[in-house]
FIDREN-446636 format. One line per 2 residues: number of its first residue (from 1); their letters; for each residue z, y negated, x negated of C-alpha. Coordinates in Angstrom, 2 decimals, always signed. Example, Ala and Ser with C-alpha at 12.3 -4.5 7.8 and 13.67 -1.06 7.14 Angstrom:
<sites>
1	AS	+7.80,+4.50,-12.30; +7.14,+1.06,-13.67
</sites>
This chain:
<sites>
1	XX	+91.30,-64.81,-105.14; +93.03,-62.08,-102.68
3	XX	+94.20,-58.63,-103.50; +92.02,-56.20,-104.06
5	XX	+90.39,-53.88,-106.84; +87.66,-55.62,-108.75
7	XX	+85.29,-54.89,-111.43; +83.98,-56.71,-114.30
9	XX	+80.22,-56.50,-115.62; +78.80,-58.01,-118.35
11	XX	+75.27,-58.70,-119.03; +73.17,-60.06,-122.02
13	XX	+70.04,-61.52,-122.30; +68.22,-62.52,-125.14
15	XX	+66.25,-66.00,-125.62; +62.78,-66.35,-127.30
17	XX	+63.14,-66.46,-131.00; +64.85,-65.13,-133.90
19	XX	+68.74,-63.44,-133.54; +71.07,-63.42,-136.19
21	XX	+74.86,-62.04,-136.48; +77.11,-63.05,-139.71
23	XX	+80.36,-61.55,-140.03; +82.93,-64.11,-141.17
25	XX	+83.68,-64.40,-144.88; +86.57,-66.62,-146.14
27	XX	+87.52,-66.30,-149.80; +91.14,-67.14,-150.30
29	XX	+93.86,-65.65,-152.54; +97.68,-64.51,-152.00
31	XX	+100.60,-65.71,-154.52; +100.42,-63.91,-158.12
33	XX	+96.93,-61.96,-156.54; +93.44,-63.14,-158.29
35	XX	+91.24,-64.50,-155.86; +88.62,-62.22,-153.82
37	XX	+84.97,-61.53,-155.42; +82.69,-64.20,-154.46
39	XX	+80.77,-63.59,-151.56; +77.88,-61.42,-151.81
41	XX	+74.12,-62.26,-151.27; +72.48,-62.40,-147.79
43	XX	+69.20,-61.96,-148.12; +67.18,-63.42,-145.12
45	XX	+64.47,-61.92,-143.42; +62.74,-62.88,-140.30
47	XX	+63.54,-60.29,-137.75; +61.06,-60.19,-135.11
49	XX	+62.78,-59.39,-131.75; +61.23,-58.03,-128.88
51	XX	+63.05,-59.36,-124.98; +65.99,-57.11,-124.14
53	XX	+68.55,-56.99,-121.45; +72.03,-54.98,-122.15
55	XX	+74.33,-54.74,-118.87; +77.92,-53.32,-119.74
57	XX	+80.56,-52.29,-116.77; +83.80,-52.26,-117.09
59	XX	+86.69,-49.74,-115.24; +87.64,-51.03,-111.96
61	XX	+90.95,-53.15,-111.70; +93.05,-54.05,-109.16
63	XX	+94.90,-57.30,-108.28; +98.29,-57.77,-106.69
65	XX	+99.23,-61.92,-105.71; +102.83,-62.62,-105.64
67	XX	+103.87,-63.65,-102.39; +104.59,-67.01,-103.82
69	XX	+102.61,-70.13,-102.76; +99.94,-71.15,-105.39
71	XX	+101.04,-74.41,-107.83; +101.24,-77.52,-105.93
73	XX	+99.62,-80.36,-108.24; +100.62,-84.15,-107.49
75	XX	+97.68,-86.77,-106.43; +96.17,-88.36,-109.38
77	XX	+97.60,-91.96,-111.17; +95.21,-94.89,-109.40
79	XX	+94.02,-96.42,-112.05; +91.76,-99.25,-110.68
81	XX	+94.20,-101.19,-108.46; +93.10,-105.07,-108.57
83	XX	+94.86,-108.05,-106.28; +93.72,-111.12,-104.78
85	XX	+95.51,-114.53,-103.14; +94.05,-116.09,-100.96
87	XX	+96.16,-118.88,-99.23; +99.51,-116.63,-98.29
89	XX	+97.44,-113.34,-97.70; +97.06,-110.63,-100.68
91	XX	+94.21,-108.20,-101.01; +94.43,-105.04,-103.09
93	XX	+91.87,-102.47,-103.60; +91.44,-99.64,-105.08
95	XX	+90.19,-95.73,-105.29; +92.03,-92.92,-103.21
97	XX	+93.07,-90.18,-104.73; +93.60,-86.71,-103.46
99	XX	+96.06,-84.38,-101.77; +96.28,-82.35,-105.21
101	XX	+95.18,-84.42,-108.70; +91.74,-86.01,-107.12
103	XX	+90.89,-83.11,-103.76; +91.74,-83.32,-100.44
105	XX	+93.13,-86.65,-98.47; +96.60,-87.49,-99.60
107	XX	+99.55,-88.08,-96.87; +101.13,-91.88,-97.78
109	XX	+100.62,-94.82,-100.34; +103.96,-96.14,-101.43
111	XX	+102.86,-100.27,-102.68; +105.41,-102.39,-104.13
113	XX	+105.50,-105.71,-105.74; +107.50,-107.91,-107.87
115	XX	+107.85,-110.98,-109.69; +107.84,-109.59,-113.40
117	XX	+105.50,-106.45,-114.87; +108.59,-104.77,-116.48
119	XX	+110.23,-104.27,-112.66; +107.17,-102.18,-111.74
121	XX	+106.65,-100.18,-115.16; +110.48,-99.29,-115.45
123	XX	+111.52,-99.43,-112.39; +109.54,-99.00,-109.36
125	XX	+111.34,-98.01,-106.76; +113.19,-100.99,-107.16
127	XX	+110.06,-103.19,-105.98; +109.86,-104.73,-103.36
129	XX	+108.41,-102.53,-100.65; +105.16,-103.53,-99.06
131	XX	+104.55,-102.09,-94.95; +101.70,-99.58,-95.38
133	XX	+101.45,-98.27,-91.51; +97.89,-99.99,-90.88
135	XX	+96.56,-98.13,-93.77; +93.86,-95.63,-93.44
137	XX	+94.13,-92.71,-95.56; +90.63,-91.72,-96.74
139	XX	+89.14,-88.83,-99.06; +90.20,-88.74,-102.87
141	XX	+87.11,-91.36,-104.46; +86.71,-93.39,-101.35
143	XX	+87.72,-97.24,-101.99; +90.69,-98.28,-100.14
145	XX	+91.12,-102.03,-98.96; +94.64,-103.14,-97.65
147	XX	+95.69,-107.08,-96.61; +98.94,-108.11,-95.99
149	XX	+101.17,-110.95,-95.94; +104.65,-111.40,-97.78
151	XX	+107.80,-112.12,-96.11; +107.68,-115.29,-98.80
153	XX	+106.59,-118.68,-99.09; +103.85,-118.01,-101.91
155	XX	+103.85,-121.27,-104.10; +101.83,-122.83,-105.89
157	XX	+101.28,-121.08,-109.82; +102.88,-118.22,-108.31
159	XX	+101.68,-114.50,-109.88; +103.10,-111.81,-108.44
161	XX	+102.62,-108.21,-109.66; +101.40,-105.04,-107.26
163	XX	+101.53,-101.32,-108.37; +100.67,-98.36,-105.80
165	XX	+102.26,-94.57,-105.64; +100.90,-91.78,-103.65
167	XX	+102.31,-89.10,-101.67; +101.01,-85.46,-100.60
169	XX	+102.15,-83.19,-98.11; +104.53,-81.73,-100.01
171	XX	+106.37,-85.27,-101.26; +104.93,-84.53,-104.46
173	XX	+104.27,-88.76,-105.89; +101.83,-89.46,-108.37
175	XX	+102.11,-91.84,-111.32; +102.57,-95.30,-110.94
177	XX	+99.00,-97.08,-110.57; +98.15,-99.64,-113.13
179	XX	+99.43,-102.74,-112.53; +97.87,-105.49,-111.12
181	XX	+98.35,-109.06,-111.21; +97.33,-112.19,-108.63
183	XX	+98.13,-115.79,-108.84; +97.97,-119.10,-106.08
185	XX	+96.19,-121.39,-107.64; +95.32,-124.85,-105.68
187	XX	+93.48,-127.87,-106.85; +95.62,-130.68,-107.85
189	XX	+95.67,-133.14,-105.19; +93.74,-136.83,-106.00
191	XX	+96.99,-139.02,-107.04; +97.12,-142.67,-104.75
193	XX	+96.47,-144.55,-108.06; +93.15,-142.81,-108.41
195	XX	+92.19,-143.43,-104.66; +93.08,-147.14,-105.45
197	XX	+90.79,-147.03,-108.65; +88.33,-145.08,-106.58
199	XX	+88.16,-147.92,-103.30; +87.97,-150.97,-106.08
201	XX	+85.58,-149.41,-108.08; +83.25,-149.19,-105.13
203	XX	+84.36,-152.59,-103.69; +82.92,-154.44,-106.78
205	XX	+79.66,-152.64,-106.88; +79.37,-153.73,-103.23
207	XX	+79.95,-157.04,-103.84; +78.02,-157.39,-107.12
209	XX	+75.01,-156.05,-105.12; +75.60,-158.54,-102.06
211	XX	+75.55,-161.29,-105.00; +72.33,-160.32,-106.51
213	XX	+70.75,-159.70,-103.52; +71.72,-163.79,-102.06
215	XX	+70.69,-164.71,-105.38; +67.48,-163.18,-105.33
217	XX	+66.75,-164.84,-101.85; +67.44,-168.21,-102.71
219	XX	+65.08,-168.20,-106.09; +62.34,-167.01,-103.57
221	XX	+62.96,-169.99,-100.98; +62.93,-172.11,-103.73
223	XX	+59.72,-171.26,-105.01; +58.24,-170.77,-101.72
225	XX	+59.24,-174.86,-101.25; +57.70,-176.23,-104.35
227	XX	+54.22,-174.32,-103.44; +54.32,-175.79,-99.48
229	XX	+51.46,-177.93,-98.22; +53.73,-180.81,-97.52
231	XX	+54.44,-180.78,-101.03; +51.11,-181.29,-102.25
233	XX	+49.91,-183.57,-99.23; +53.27,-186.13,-100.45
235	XX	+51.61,-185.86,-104.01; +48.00,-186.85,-102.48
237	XX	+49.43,-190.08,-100.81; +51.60,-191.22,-103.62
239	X	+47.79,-191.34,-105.54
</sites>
């Protein structure tokens, strides 16, 4: 809006079918004063209503702005922030949003982190501060992506806790984001006693296979001897 005079007009148009107008009736009663007469009859009739168009215009007005600067509003809370660990590098994502509540491109993301959720909720700025320079800042409802590594060690079991802030042009911050939560997990090593188990385990199967299979072979050269021809030709001559 700029200065100016203005007018206003008004215009009314009716939709096939039936129009109908009740003025408002409510029966009630005042301290030590009987109550009001029952509400009279309304008799309803069809009212067949032919199209019509009223236009009403009002005086002209004229508007004055102060020479104050309109409200600033603060970006909107994020409230889809999620985390990831992967080895010692964390992933967050989440949606941007905007210079004022979710319009426009914001100026700076403020992301900290801690080891407990309370730290974050009650006490952000207390975090620990995460280095946001590489981040691109993109329109309000574009997904954001930022990867990073800690100045930490992140063992194993560990869950760590990430919120996210934003900032406009005017330093106006939003509401903390939600808070999200990653943890390391790695697969528990294979403990020497199981390797052990593991090696014998296989060892005996070899060797029970290496059995039957010299087994087998000898009950076939056996049987292959008692059916030779030299067999039979020594039973021939002892006849």
């Amino acid at each position: 809006m700029v200065n100016g005079r203005s007018r206003l007009k008004v215009r009314v148009k009716n939709q096939d079918g039936q129009t109908r107008f009740a003025v408002l009736y409510v029966p009630g009663c005042v301290l030590n004063v009987p109550l009001h007469p029952p509400k009279p009859p309304v008799f309803e009739e069809p009212l067949e209503v032919v199209n019509f168009t009223r236009t009403s215009t009002g005086d002209s007005f004229e508007v004055t702005l102060s020479g104050t600067a309109p409200q600033n509003f603060p970006p909107n809370r994020i409230t889809d922030l999620s985390a990831e660990i992967q080895e010692d590098t964390v992933f967050l994502s989440w949606t941007a949003a905007g210079e004022d509540l979710d319009q426009g491109t914001a100026k700076s993301y403020e992301i900290r982190w801690s080891f407990g959720l309370k730290m974050l909720r009650f006490n952000f700025s207390n975090g620990y501060s995460v280095n946001t320079t590489a981040v691109t800042l993109q329109k309000a409802g574009s997904v954001e992506q930022h990867s990073f590594n800690l100045n930490i060690t992140i063992q194993n079991g560990t869950t760590l806790f990430f919120a996210v802030q934003m900032k406009d042009k005017q330093n106006a911050k939003s509401e903390t984001s939600n808070i999200a939560q990653a943890s390391k997990i790695l697969p528990a090593p294979i403990s020497s006693e199981m390797s052990n188990l593991t090696v014998l385990v296989i060892s005996l199967c070899v060797v029970l296979m290496l059995m039957c299979f010299i087994f087998a072979v000898v009950i076939r050269a056996v049987k292959c001897r008692k059916h030779s021809p030299q067999s039979d030709m020594a039973l021939i001559i002892t006849d």
